[in-house]
N, C-alpha and C positions, 0 to 999 in steps of 0.2 A: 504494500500500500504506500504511495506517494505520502511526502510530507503534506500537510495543509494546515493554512492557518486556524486559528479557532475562531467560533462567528463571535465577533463584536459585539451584536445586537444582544449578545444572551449577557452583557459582563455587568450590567446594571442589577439586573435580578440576580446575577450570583457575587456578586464583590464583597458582601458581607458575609454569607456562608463561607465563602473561598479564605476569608482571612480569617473569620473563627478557625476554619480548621486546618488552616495553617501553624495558628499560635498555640495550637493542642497537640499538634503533628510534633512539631520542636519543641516544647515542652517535654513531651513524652521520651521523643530520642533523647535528647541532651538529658535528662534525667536518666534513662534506663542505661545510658554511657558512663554518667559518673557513678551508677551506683555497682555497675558491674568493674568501675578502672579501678576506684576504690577496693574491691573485693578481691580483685587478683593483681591489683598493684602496677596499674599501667597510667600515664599520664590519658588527656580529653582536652581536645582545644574545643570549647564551643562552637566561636567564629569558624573552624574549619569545619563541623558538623554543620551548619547553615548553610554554609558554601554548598556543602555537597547532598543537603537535600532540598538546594534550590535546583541545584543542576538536572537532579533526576527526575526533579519534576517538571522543570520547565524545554528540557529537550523531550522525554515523551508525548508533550501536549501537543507536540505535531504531527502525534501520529494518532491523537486521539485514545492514548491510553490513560487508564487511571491514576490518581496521586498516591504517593506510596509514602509511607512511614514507618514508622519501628510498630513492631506488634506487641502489645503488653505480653500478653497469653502465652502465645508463640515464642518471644524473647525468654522469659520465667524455664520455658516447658526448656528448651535447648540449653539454657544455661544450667540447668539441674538434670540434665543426662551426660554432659560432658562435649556436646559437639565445640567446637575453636575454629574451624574453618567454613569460608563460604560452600564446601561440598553438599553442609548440611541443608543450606538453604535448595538445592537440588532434591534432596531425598525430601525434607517437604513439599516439594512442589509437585514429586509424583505421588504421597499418600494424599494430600490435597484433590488432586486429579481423580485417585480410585474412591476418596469418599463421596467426591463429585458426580462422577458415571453409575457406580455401584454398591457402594455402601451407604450414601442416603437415605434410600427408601428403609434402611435398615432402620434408624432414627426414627422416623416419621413418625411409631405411632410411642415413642418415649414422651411422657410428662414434661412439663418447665423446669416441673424442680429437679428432676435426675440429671436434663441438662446444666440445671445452675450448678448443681453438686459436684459435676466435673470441671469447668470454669472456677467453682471455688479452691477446687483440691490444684489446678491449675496454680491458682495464685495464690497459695499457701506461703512461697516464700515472701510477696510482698504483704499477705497479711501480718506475716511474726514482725513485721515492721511497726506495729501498733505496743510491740512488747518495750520498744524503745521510749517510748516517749515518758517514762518517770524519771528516765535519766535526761534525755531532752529539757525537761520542767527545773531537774537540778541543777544542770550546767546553765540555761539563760531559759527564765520565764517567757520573756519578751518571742525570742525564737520558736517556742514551742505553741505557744498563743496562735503565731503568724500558723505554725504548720497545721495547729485544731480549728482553727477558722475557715483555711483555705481548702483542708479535707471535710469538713461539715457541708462547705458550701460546692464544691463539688459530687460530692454524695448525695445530699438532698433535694439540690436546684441543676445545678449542671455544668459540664466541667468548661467551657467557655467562662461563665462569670462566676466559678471559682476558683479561675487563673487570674481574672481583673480584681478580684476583692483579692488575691492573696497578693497583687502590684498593688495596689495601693494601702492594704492594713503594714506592708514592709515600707514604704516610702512615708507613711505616715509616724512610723515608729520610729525610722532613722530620723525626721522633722522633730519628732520630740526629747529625741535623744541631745540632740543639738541644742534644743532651746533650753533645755535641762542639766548645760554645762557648768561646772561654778568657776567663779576666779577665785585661784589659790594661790594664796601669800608662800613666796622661797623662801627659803634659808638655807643656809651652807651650816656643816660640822666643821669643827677648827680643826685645822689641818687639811680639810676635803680639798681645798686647791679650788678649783674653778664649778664643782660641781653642786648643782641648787638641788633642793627637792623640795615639798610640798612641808612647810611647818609641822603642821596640823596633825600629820601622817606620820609621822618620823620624831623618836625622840634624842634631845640635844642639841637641834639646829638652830642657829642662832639669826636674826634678823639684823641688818643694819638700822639703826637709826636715821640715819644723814639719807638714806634713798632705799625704798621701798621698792620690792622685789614681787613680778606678780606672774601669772601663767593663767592663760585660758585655752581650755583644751576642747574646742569648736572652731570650726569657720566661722564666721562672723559674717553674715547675710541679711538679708532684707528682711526676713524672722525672724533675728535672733539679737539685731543687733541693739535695740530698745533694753529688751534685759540682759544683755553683755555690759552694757552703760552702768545700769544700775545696779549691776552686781558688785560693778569694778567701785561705783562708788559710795556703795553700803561697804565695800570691807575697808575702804580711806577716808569713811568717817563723810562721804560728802556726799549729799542728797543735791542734786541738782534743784529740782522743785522745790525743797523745803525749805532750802538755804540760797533763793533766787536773793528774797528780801534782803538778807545780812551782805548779801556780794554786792547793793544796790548802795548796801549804806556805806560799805568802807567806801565802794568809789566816790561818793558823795562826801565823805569823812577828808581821804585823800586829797580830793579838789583844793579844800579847806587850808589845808595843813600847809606847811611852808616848802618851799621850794629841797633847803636841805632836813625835812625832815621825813620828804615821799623819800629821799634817798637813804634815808636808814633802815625803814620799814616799811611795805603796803598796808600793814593792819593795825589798826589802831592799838593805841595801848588799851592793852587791858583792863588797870586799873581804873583807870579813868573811865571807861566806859561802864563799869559795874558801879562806880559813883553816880554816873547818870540814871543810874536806873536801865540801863538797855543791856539787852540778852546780849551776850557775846558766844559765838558758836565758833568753833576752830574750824579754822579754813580745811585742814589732812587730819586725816586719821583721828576726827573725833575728840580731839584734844586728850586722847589717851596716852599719846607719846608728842616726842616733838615733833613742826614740821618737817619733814623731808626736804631735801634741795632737789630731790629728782624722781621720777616715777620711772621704772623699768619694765617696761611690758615683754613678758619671753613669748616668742609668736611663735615658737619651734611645733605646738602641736596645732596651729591654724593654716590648715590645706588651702583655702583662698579667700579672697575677698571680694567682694559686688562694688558696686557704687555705693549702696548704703551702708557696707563695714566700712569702706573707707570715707565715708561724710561723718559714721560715728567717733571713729580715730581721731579724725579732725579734730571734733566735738571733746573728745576726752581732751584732749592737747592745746586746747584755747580753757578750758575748762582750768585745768588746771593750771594754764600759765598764768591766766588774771588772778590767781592767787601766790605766785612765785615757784611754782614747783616745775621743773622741766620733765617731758615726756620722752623716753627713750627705749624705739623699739630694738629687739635683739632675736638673734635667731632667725630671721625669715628667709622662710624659702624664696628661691626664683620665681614662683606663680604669685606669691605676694607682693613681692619686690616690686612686678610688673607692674599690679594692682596699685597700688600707691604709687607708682611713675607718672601710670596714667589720669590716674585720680587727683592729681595735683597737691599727694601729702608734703611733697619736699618741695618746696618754692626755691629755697637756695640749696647752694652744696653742704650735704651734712655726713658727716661718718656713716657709715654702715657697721654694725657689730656681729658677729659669727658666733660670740662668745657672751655669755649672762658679766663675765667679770668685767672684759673689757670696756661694756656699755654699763657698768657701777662705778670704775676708773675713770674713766671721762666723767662723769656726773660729779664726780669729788673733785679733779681737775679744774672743772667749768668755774667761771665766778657765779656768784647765786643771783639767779633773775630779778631780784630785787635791791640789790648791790652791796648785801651783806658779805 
C-alpha cells in the first residue's frame, strides 16, 4: 500500500482524543521504562523515549496504521517470565494471531469477572506496588499525597484527568514549597574559616554583630517575593508597614538637625526622643543587638530571579540603606547574576562575592553609610 497523507478534514474532531492519548501513551512508556531500568539497573533518557514514540507513530500514519504504545499487561506479563529481547515481541504477535483466528470463540462464552481475574493476576506485580506507599508517606508526605491523588483520580474518573490533577497537585506543591521558604540567620564556629551555617540548626555558631549574615533557600518570584521581604524583615527586626511612620519621622527629624550632626548619625538620639514622649523603634534587628553596618544576603540556594525578585532586592537594599545598613549579595549563580544585570540591581561597578567571608570583609572594610 502506497504512502498517503491523513484526511485533514477529520483533525478537528480528533485533536483532543489524539492528545489525551498521546499524554497517556508516554506516561505509561516513560513510567513502565523507569520502573523496569530501576529494577534491573539500566539508565532511561525520557527525551529519547519521546523521540522514539513520536517516530513510530508518526511515520506509520502514512500508511494508515495504528498508534502504538507500551502495553501495561503485556509489558508486567514479559517482564515476569524473563523475555530481554525484541524476539519476544515476535512470539506474541503469533499467540496474539492464534487467539485471534482460533482461540477466541474459546472465551466467548467466559464471565467479566474470570476475564478480570486474569488481567488482575496479570498485574499483580504493579498491584504489590500499593505495599509501598507506608514507606512513601515516611520518606515525604507531600510525595505520597501527589501519588494517592493522582491514582484515586485515575481509578475512579479516568486516566487522562488523573494525569492533569497529578501536573498540577505536583506544580502546586512545588509553589508552596517555595513560598514556604524561611530566611535563616548564619553563623560561623571559630575556627570554621569561611564556612556559615544556619544559627538556629547548629550549636556554637556564633553571629557577627557589625553585619548580619542571612540565606534564603527559594527562588525569589513573583509569588514569593512579598513574603521573602517580610520574612527577611521580621528576622532584622524591621517591618516595612509598621515602621513606614518612624522612617517618616527620623527623615523629618534629620531635615531638622544641623548640617554636622546628619553627619554623625541618621537616627535621632534616643534619649531625647523618649523625653518627648515618642516611640523610638530600632531601625535593625529590633533593637535586640546593635545596628549592623551591613546586610549579607547568601543567594547560593536561589536558582533565579523574575522581575519581581529582582524589584524586591531593590526594595530590601533602598530599605535598608535609608537607614544606614548596606546590602550585600554573595554566592550567586550565573542565572542570577544575569537576572540583576538585567534588572538594573547594579547601576555602578560593585564587587561580586563567590564567598559569604569575602562579602563580611568588604562590609567591615567599607566606611559606614552614615559616616560613622
Amino acid at each position: 500500500m502506497p504512502p498517503q497523507l491523513p484526511m485533514w478534514s477529520l483533525i478537528p474532531n480528533v485533536a483532543v482524543d489524539a492528545f489525551s492519548i498521546a499524554i497517556v501513551g508516554f506516561a505509561i512508556t516513560v513510567s513502565l521504562s523507569e520502573m523496569f531500568a530501576k529494577k534491573h539497573g539500566y539508565a532511561v533518557d525520557a527525551n529519547q523515549e519521546m523521540y522514539a514514540i513520536g517516530l513510530c507513530n508518526i511515520v506509520p500514519s502514512f500508511f494508515r496504521c495504528f498508534t502504538s504504545s507500551a502495553a501495561l499487561t503485556k509489558t508486567l506479563v514479559k517482564e515476569s517470565t524473563g523475555c530481554q529481547t525484541q524476539v519476544s515481541g515476535l512470539v506474541s504477535a503469533l499467540v496474539l494471531l492464534l487467539v485471534l483466528l482460533l482461540i477466541a470463540p474459546l472465551f466467548y462464552s467466559l464471565q467479566k469477572c474470570v476475564l478480570a481475574v486474569i488481567i488482575l493476576v496479570n498485574l499483580r506485580g504493579a498491584l504489590r506496588k500499593f505495599l509501598d506507599v507506608p514507606a512513601m508517606w515516611r520518606a515525604d508526605r507531600v510525595d505520597a499525597s501527589i501519588w494517592l491523588v493522582t491514582m484515586a483520580t485515575s481509578a475512579f474518573v479516568n486516566t487522562e484527568l488523573g494525569l492533569l490533577v497529578g501536573v498540577l497537585v505536583s506544580a502546586l506543591s512545588v509553589l508552596g514549597r517555595t513560598q514556604r521558604a524561611r530566611v535563616l540567620e548564619l553563623g560561623r564556629a571559630p575556627g570554621a574559616g569561611e564556612h556559615y551555617e544556619d544559627a538556629a540548626a547548629y550549636r556554637g555558631l556564633r553571629t557577627r554583630p557589625d553585619v548580619a549574615v542571612f540565606r534564603y533557600g527559594a527562588p525569589i518570584y513573583y509569588a514569593n517575593q512579598s513574603m521573602f521581604k517580610r520574612a527577611l524583615y521580621k528576622r532584622i527586626g524591621l517591618d516595612a508597614a509598621e515602621q513606614e511612620e518612624t522612617l517618616v519621622k527620623f527623615r523629618k527629624r534629620k531635615e531638622e538637625e544641623e548640617e554636622e550632626e546628619v553627619a554623625v548619625a541618621v537616627v535621632p538620639d534616643v534619649k531625647s526622643a523618649e523625653a518627648d514622649g515618642d516611640e523610638v523603634v530600632s531601625p535593625m534587628l529590633g533593637g535586640k543587638r546593635g545596628r549592623p553596618r551591613g546586610l549579607v544576603i547568601d543567594c547560593g540556594a536561589i536558582l533565579f530571579l523574575d522581575t519581581a525578585g529582582v524589584d524586591a532586592l531593590k526594595e530590601v537594599r533602598k530599605d535598608c540603606g535609608e537607614r544606614g545598613v548596606t546590602v550585600i549579595l554573595a554566592r550567586c549563580n550565573t542565572s542570577v547574576l544575569d537576572s540583576l544585570e538585567r534588572g538594573g540591581y547594579y547601576p555602578d561597578d560593585r564587587p561580586l562575592f563567590f564567598t559569604i567571608e569575602d562579602a563580611v570583609r568588604y562590609v567591615q572594610r567599607s566606611p559606614a553609610p552614615n559616616g560613622e
